[in-house]
PyMOL Python script that loads the backbone (N, CA, C, O; Angstrom):
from pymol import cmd

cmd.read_pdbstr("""\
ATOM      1  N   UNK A   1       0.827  -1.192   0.000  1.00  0.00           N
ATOM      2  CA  UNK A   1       0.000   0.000   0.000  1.00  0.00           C
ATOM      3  C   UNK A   1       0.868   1.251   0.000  1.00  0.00           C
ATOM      4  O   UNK A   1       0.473   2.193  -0.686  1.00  0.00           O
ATOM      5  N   UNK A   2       1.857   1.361   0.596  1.00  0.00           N
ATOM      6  CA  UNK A   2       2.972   2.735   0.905  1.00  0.00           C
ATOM      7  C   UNK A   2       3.241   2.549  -0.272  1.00  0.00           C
ATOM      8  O   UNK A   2       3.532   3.700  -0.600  1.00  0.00           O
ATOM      9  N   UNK A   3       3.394   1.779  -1.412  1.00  0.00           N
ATOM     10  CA  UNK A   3       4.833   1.986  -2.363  1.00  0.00           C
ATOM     11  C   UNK A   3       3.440   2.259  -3.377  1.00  0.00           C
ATOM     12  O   UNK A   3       3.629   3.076  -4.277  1.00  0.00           O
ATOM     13  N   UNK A   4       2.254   1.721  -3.305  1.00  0.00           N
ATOM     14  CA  UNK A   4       1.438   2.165  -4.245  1.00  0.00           C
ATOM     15  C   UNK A   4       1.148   3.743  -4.371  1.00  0.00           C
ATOM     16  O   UNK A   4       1.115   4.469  -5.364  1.00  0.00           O
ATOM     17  N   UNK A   5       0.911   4.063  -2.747  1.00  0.00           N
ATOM     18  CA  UNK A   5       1.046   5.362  -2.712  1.00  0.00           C
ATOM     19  C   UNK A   5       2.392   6.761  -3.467  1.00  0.00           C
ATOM     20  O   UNK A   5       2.112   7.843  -3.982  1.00  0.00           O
ATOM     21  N   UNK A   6       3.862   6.106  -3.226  1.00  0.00           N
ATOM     22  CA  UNK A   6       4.632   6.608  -3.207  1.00  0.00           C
ATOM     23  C   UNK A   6       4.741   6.735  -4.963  1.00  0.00           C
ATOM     24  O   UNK A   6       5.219   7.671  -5.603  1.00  0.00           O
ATOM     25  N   UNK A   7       4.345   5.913  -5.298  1.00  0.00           N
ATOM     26  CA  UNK A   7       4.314   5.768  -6.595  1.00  0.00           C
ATOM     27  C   UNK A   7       3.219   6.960  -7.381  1.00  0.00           C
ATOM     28  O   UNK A   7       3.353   8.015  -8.001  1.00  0.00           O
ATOM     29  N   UNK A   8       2.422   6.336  -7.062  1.00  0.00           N
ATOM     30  CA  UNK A   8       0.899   7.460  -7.268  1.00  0.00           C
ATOM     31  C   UNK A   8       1.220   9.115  -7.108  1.00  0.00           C
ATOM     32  O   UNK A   8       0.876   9.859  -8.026  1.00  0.00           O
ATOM     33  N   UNK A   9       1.778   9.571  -6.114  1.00  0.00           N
ATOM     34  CA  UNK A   9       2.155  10.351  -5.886  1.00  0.00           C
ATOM     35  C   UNK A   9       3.454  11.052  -6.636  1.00  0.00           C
ATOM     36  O   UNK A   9       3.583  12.276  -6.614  1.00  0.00           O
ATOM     37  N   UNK A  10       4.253  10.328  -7.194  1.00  0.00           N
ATOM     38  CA  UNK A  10       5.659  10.676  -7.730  1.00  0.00           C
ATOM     39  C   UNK A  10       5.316  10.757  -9.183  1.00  0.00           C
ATOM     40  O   UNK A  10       5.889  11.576  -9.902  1.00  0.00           O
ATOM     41  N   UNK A  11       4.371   9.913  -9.663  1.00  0.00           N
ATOM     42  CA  UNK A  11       3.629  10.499 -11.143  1.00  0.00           C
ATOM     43  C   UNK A  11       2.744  11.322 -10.713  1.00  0.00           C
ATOM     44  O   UNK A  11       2.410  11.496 -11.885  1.00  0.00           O
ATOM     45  N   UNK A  12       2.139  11.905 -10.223  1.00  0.00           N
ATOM     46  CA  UNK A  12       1.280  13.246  -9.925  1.00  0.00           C
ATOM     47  C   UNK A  12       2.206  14.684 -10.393  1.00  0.00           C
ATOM     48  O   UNK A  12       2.184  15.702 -11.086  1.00  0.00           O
ATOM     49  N   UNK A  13       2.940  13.949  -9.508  1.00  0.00           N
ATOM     50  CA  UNK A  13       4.275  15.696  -9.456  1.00  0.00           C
ATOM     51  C   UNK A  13       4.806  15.499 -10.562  1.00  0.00           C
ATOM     52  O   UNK A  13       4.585  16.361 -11.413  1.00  0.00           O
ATOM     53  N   UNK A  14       5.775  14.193 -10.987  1.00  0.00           N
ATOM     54  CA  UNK A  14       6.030  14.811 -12.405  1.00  0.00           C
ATOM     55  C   UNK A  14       5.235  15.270 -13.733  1.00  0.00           C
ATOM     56  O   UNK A  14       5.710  15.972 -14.626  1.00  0.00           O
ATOM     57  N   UNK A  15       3.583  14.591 -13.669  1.00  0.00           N
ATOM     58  CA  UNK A  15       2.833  15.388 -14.814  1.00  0.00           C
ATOM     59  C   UNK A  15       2.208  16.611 -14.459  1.00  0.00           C
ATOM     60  O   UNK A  15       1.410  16.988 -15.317  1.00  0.00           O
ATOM     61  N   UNK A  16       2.336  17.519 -13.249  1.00  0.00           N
ATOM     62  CA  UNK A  16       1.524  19.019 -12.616  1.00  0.00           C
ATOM     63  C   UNK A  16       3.026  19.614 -13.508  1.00  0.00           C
ATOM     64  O   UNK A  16       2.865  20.462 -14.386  1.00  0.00           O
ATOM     65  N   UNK A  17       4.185  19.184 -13.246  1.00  0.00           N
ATOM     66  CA  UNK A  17       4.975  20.499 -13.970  1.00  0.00           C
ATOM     67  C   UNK A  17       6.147  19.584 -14.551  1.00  0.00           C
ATOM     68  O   UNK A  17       7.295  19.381 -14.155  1.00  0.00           O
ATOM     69  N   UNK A  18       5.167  18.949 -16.013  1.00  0.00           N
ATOM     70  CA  UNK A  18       6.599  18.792 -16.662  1.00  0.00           C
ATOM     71  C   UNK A  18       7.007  19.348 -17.400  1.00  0.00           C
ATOM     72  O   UNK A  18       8.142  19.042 -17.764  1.00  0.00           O
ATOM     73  N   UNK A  19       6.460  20.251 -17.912  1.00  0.00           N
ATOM     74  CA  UNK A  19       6.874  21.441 -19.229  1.00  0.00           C
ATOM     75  C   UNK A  19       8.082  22.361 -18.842  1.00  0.00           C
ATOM     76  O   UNK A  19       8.967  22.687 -19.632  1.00  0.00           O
ATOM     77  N   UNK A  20       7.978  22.889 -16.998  1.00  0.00           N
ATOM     78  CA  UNK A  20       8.432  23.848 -16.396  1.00  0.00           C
ATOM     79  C   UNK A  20       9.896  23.748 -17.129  1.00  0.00           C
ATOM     80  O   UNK A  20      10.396  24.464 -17.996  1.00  0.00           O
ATOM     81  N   UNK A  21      10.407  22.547 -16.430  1.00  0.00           N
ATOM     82  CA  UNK A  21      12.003  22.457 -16.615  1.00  0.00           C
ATOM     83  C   UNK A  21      12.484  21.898 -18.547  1.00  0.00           C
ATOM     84  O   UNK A  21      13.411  22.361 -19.212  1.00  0.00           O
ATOM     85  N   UNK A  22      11.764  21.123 -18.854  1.00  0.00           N
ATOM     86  CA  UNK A  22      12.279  20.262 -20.108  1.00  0.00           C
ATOM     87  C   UNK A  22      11.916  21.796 -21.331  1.00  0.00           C
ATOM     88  O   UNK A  22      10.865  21.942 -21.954  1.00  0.00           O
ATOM     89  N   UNK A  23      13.308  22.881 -21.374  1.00  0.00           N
ATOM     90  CA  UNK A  23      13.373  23.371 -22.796  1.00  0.00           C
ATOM     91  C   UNK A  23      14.022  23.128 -23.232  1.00  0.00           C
ATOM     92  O   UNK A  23      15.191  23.384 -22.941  1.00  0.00           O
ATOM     93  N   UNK A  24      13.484  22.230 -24.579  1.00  0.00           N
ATOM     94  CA  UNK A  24      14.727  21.446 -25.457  1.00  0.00           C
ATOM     95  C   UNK A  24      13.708  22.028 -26.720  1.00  0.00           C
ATOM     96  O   UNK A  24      12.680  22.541 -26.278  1.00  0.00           O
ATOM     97  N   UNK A  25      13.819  22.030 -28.109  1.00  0.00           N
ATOM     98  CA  UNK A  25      13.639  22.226 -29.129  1.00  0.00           C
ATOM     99  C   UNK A  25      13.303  21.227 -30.274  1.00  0.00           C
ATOM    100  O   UNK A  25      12.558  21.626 -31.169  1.00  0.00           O
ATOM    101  N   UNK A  26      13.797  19.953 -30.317  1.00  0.00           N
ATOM    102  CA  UNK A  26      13.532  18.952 -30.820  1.00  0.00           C
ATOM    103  C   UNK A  26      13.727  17.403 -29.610  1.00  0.00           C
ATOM    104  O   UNK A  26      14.235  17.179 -28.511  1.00  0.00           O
ATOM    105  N   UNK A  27      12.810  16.495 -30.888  1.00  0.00           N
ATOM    106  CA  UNK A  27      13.007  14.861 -29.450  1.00  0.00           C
ATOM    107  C   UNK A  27      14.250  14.698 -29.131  1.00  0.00           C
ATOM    108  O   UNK A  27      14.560  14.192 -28.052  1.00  0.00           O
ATOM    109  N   UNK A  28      15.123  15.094 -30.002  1.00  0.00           N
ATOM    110  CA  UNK A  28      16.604  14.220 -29.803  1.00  0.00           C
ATOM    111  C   UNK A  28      17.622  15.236 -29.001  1.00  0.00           C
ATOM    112  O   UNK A  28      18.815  14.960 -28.879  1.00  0.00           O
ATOM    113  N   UNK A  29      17.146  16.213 -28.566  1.00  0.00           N
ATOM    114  CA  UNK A  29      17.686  17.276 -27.955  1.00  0.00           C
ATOM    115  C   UNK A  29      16.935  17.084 -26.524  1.00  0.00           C
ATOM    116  O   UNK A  29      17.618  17.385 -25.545  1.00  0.00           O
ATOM    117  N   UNK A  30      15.800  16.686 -26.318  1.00  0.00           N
ATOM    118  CA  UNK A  30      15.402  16.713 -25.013  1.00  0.00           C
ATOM    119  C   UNK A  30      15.696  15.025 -24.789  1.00  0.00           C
ATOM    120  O   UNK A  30      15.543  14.753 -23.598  1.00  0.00           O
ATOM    121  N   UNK A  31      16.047  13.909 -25.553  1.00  0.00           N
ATOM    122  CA  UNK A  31      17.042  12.374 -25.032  1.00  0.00           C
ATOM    123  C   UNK A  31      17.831  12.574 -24.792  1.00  0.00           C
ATOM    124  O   UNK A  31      18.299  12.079 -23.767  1.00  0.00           O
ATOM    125  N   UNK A  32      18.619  13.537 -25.651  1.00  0.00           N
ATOM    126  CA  UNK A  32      19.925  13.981 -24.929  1.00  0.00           C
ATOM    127  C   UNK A  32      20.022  14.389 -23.962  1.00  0.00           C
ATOM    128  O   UNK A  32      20.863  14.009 -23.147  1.00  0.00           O
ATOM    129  N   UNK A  33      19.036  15.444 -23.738  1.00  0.00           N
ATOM    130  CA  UNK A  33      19.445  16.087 -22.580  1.00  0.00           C
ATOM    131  C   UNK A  33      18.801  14.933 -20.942  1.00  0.00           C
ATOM    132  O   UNK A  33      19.036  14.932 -19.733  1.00  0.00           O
ATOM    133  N   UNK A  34      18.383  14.540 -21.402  1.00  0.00           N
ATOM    134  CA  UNK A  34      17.332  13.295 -20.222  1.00  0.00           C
ATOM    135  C   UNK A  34      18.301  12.783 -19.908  1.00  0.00           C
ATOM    136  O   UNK A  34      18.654  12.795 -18.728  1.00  0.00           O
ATOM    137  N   UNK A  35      19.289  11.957 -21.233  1.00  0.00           N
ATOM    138  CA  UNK A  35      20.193  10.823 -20.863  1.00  0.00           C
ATOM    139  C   UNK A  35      21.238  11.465 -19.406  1.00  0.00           C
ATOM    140  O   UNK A  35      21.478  10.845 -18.369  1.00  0.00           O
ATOM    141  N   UNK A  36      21.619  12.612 -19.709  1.00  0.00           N
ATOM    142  CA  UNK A  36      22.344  13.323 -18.987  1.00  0.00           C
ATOM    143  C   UNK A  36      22.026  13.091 -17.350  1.00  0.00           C
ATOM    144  O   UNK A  36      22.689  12.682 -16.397  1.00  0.00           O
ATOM    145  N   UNK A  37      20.427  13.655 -17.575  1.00  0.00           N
ATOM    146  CA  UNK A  37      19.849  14.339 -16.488  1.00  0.00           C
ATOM    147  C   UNK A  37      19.847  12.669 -15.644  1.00  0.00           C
ATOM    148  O   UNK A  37      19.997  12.686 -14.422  1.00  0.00           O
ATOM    149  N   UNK A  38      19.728  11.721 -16.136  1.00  0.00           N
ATOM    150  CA  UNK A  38      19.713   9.911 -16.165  1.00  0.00           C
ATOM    151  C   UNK A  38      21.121   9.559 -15.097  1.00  0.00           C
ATOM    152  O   UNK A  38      21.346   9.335 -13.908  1.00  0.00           O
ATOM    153  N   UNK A  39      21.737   9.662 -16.198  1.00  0.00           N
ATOM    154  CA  UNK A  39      23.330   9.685 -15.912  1.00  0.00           C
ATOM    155  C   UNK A  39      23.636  10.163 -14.616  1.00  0.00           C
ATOM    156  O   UNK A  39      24.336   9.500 -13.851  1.00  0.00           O
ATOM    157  N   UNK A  40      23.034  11.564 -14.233  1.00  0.00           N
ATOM    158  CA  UNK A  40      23.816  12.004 -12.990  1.00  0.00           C
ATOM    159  C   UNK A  40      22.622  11.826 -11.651  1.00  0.00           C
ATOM    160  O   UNK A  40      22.640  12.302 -10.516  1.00  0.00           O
ATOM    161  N   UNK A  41      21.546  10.871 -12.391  1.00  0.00           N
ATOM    162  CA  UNK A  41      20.453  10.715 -10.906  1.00  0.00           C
ATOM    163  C   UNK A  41      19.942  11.624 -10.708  1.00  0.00           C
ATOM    164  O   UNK A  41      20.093  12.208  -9.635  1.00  0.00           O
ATOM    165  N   UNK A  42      19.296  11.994 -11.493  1.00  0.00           N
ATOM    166  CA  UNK A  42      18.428  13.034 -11.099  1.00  0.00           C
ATOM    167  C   UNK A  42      17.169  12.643 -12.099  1.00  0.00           C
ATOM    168  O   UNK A  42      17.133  13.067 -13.254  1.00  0.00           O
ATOM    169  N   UNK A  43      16.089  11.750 -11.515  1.00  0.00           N
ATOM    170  CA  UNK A  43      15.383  10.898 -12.603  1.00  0.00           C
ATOM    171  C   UNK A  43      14.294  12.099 -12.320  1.00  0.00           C
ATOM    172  O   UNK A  43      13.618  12.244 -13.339  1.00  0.00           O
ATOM    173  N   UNK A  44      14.064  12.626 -11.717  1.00  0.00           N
ATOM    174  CA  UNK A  44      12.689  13.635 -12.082  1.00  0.00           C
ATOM    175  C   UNK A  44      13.044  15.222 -13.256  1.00  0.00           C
ATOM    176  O   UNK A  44      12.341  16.174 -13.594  1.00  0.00           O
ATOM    177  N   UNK A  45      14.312  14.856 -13.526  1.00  0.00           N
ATOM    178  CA  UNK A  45      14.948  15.661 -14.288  1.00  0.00           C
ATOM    179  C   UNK A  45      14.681  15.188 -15.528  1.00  0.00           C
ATOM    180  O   UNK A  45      14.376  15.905 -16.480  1.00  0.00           O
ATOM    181  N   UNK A  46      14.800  13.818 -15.561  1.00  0.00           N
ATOM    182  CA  UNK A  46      15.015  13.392 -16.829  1.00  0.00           C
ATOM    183  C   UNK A  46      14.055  12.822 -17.155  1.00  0.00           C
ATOM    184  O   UNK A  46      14.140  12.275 -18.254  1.00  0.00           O
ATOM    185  N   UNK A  47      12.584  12.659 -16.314  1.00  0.00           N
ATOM    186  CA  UNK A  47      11.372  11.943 -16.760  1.00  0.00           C
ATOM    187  C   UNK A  47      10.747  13.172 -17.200  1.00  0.00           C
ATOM    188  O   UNK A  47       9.667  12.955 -17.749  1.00  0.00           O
ATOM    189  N   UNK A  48      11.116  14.547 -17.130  1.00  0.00           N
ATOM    190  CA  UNK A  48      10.302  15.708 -17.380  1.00  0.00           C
ATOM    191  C   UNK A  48      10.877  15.859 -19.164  1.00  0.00           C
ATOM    192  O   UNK A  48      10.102  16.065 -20.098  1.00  0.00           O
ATOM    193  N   UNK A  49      12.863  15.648 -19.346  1.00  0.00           N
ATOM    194  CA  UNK A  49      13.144  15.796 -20.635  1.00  0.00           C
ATOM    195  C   UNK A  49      12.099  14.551 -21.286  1.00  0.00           C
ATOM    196  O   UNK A  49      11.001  14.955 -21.668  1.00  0.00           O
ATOM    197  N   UNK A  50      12.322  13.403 -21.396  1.00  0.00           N
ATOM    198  CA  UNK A  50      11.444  12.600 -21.820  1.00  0.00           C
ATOM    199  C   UNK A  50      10.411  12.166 -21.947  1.00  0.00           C
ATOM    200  O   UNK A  50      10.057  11.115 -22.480  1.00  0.00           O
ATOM    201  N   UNK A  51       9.590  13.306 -21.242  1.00  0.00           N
ATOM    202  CA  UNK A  51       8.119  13.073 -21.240  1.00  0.00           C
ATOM    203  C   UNK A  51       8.073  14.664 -22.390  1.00  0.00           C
ATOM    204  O   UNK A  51       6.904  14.680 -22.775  1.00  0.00           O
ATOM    205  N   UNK A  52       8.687  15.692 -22.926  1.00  0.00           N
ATOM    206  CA  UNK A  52       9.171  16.421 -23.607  1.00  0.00           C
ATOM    207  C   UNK A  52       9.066  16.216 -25.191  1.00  0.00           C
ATOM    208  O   UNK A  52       8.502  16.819 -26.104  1.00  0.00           O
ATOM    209  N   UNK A  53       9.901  15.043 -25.079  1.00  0.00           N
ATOM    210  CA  UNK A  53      10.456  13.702 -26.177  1.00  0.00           C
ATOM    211  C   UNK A  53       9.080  13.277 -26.882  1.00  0.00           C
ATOM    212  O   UNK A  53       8.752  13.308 -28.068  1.00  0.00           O
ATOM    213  N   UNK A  54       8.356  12.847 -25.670  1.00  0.00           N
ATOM    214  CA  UNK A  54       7.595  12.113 -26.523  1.00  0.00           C
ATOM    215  C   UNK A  54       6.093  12.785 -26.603  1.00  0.00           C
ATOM    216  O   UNK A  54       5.040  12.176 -26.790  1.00  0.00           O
ATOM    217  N   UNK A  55       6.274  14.235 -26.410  1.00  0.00           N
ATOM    218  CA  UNK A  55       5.512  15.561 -26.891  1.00  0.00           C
ATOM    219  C   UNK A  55       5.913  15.683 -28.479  1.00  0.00           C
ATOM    220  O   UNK A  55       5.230  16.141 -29.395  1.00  0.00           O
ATOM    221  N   UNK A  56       6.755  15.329 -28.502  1.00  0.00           N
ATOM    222  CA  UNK A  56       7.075  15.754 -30.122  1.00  0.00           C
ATOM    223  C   UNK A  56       6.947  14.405 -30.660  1.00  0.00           C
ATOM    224  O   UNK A  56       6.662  14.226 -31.844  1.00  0.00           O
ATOM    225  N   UNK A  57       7.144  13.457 -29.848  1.00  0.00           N
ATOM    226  CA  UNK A  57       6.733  11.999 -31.031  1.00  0.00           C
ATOM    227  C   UNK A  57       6.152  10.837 -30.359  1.00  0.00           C
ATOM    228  O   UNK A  57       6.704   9.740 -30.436  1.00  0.00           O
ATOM    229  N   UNK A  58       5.166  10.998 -29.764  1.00  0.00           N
ATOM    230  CA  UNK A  58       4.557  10.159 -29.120  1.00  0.00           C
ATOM    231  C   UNK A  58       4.704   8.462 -29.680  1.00  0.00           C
ATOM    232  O   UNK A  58       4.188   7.490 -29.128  1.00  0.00           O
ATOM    233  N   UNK A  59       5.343   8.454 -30.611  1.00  0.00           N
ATOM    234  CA  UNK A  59       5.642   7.152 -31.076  1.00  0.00           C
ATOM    235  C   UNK A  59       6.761   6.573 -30.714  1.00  0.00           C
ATOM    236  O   UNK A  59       7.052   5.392 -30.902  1.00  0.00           O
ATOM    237  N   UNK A  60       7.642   7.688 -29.999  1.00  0.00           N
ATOM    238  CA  UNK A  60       9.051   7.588 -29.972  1.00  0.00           C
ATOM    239  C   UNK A  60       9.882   6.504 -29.029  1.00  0.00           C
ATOM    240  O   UNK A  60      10.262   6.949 -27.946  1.00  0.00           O
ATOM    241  N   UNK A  61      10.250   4.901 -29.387  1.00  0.00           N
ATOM    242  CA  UNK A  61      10.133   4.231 -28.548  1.00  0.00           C
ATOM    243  C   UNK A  61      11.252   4.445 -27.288  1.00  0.00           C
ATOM    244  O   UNK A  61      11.177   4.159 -26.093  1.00  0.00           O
ATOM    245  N   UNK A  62      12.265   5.043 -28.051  1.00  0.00           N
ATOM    246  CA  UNK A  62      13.647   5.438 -27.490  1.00  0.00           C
ATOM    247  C   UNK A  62      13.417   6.554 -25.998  1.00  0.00           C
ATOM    248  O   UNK A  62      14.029   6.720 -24.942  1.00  0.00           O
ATOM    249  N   UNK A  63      11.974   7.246 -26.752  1.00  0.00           N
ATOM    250  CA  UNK A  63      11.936   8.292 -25.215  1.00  0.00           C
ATOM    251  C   UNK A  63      10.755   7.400 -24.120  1.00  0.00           C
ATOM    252  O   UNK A  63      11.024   7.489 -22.922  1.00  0.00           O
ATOM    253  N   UNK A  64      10.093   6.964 -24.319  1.00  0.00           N
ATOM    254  CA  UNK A  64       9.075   5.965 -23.551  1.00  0.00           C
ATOM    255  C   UNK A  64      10.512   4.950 -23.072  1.00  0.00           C
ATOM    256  O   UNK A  64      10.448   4.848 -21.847  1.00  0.00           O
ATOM    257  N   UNK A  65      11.252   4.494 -23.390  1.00  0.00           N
ATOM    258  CA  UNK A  65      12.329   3.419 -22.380  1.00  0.00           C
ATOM    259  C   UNK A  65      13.101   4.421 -22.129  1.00  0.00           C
ATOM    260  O   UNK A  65      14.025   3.826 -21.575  1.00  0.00           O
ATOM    261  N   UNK A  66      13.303   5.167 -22.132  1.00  0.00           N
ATOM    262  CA  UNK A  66      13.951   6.205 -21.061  1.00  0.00           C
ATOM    263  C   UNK A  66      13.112   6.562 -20.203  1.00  0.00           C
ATOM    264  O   UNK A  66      13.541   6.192 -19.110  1.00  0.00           O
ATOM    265  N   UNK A  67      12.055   7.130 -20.085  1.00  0.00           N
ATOM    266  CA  UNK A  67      11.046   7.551 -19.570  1.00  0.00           C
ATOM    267  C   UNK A  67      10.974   6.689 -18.154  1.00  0.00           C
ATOM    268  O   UNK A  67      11.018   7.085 -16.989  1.00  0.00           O
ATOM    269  N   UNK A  68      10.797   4.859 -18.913  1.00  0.00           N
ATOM    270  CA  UNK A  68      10.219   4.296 -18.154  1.00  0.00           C
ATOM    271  C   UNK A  68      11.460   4.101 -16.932  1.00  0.00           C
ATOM    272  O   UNK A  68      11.391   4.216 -15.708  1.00  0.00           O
ATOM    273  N   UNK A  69      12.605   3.758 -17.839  1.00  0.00           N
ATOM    274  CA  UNK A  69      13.991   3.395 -16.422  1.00  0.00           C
ATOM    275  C   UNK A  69      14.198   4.883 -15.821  1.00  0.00           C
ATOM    276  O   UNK A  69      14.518   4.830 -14.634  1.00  0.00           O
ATOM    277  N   UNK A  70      14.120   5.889 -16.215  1.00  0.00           N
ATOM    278  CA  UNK A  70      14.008   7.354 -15.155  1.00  0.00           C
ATOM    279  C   UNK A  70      13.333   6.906 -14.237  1.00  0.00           C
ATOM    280  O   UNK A  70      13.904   6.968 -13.148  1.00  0.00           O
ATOM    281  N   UNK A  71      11.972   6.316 -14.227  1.00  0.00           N
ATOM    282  CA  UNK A  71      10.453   6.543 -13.316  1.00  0.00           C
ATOM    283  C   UNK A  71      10.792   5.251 -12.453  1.00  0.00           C
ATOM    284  O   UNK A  71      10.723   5.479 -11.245  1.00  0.00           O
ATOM    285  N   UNK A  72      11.120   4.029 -12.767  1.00  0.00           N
ATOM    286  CA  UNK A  72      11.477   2.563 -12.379  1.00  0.00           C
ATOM    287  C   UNK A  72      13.033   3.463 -11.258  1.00  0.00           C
ATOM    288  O   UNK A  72      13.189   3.161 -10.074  1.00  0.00           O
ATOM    289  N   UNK A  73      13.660   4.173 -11.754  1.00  0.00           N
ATOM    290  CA  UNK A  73      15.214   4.541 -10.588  1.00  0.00           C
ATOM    291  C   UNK A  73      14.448   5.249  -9.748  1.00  0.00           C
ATOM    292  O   UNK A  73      14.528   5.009  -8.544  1.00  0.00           O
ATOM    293  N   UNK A  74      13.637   6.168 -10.193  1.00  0.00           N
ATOM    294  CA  UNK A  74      13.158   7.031  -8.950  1.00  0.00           C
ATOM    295  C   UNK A  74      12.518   6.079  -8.128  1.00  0.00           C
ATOM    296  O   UNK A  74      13.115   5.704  -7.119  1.00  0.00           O
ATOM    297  N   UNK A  75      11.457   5.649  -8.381  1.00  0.00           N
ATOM    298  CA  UNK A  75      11.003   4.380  -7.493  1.00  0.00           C
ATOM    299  C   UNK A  75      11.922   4.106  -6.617  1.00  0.00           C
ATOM    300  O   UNK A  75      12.083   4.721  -5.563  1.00  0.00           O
ATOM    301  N   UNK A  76      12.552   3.201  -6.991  1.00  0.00           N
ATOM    302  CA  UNK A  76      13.401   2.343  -6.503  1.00  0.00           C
ATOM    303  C   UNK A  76      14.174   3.361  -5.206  1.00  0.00           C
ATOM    304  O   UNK A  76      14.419   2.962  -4.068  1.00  0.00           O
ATOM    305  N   UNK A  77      14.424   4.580  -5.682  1.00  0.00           N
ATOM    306  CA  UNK A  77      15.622   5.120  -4.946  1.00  0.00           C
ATOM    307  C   UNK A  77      14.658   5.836  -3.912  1.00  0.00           C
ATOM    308  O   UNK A  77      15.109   6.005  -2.779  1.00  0.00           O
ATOM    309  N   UNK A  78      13.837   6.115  -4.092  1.00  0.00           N
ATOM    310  CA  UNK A  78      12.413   7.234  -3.094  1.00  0.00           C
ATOM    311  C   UNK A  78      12.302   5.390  -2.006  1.00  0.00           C
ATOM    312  O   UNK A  78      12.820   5.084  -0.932  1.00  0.00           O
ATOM    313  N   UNK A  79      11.653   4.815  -2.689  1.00  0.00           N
ATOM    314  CA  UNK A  79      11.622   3.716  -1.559  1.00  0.00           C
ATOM    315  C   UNK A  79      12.539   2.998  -0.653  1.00  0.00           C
ATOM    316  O   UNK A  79      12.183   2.305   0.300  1.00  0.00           O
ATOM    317  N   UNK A  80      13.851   3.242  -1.063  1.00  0.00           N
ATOM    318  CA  UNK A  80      15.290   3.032  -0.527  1.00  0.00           C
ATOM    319  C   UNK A  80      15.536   3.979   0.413  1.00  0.00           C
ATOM    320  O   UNK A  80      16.200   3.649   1.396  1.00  0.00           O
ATOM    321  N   UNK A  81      15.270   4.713   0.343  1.00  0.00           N
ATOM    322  CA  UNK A  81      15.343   6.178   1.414  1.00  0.00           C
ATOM    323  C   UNK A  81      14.456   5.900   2.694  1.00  0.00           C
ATOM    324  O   UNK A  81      14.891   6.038   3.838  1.00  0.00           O
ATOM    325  N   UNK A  82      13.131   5.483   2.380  1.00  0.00           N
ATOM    326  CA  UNK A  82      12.122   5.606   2.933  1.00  0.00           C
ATOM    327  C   UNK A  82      12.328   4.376   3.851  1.00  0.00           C
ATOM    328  O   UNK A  82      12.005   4.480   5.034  1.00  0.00           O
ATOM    329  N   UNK A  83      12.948   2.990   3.285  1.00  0.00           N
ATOM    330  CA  UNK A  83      13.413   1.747   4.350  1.00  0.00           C
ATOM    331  C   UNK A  83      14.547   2.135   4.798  1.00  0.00           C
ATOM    332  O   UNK A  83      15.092   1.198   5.382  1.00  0.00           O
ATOM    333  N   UNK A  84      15.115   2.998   4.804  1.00  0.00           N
ATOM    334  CA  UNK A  84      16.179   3.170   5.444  1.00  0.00           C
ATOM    335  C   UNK A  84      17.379   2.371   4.584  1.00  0.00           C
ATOM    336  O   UNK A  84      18.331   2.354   5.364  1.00  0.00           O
ATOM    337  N   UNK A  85      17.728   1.788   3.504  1.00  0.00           N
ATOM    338  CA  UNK A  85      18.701   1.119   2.726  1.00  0.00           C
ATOM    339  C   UNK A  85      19.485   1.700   2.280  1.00  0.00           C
ATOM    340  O   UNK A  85      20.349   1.150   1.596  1.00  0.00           O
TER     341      UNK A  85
END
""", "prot")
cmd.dss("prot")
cmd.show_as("cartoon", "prot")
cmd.util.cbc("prot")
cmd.orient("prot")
């Protein structure tokens, strides 16, 4: 029930403001910039570039599996905190 919550909650916040942070100009400019944002752990950084991504190509399979391992680390790392691990 907590992790359903924690979950529920962590997609709330990233779709109220994902536009705020992700200015990129084209898809492959906001993967790029995600992969980055990926790279250095900062997955609400990079689920906002890639949810961006796939504003411009909703087909785009490359930004949906980024998307999804951004949202799957945050998980993981918000609930790691929260058990104390």
């Amino acid at each position: 029930m907590r992790r359903t919550f924690v979950a529920l909650l962590i997609t709330g916040l990233v779709f109220v403001g994902s536009s705020a942070l992700a200015s990129c100009n084209s898809k492959d400019e906001c993967i790029s910039k995600g992969k980055k944002a990926l790279s250095a752990k900062r997955y609400e950084r990079a689920m906002k570039y890639f949810k961006k991504a796939i504003q411009f190509d909703p087909k785009c399979e490359k930004a949906w599996k980024y998307y999804n391992r951004a949202f799957k680390q945050m998980i993981v790392n918000e609930l790691g905190e929260e058990e104390g691990c």
